[in-house]
C-alpha positions in Angstrom: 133.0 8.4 -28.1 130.2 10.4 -26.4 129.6 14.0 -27.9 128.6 17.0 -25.9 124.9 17.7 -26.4 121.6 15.3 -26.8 118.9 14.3 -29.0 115.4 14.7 -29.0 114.7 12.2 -26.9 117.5 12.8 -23.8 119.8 10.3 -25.0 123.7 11.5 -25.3 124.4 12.4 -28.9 127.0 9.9 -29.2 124.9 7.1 -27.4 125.3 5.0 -30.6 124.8 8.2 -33.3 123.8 5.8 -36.2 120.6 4.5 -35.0 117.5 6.6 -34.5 115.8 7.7 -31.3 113.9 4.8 -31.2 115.8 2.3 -32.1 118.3 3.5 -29.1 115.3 3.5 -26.8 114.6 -0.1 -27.7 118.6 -0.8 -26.7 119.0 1.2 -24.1 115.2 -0.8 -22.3 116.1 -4.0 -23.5 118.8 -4.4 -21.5 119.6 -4.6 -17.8 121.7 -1.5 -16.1 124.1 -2.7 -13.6 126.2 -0.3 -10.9 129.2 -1.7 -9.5 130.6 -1.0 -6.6 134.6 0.3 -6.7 136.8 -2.7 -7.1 133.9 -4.8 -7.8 134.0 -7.2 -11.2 131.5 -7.0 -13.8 132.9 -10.8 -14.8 135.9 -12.8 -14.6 138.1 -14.2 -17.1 137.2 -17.7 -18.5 133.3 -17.0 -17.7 131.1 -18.1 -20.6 128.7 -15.2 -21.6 127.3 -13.5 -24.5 126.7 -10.8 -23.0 127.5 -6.8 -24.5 128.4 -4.4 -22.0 128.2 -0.7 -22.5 130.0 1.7 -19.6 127.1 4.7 -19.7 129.2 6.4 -17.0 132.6 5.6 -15.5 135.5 3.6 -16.2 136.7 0.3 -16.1 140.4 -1.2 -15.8 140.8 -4.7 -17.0 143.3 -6.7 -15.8 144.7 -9.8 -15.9 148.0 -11.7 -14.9 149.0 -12.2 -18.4 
């Protein structure tokens, strides 16, 4: 859950609270930020990843016919 405020370094003060400034700046640049478009997947059931999303802003709906 994201708190209201931010640290010292910009970063949303629940933007992973336990970790130190810059360990979250490590995170937050090793990874690739993605914006989708509305009604646009991020992936599909039965695609193999290992991948770890975060949602920095939005929402998501999952679905499935299950």
């Amino acid at each position: 859950m994201f708190l209201r405020g931010q640290t010292s370094d910009q970063t949303p003060a629940g933007f992973f609270p336990n970790l130190g400034d810059q360990e979250r700046i490590r995170l937050f640049n090793t990874g690739t930020i993605r914006t989708l478009a509305e009604k646009e997947f991020l992936f599909k059931r039965g695609t193999p990843d290992k991948t770890i999303y975060f949602v920095l802003s939005g929402v998501f709906r999952i679905e499935s016919p299950d």
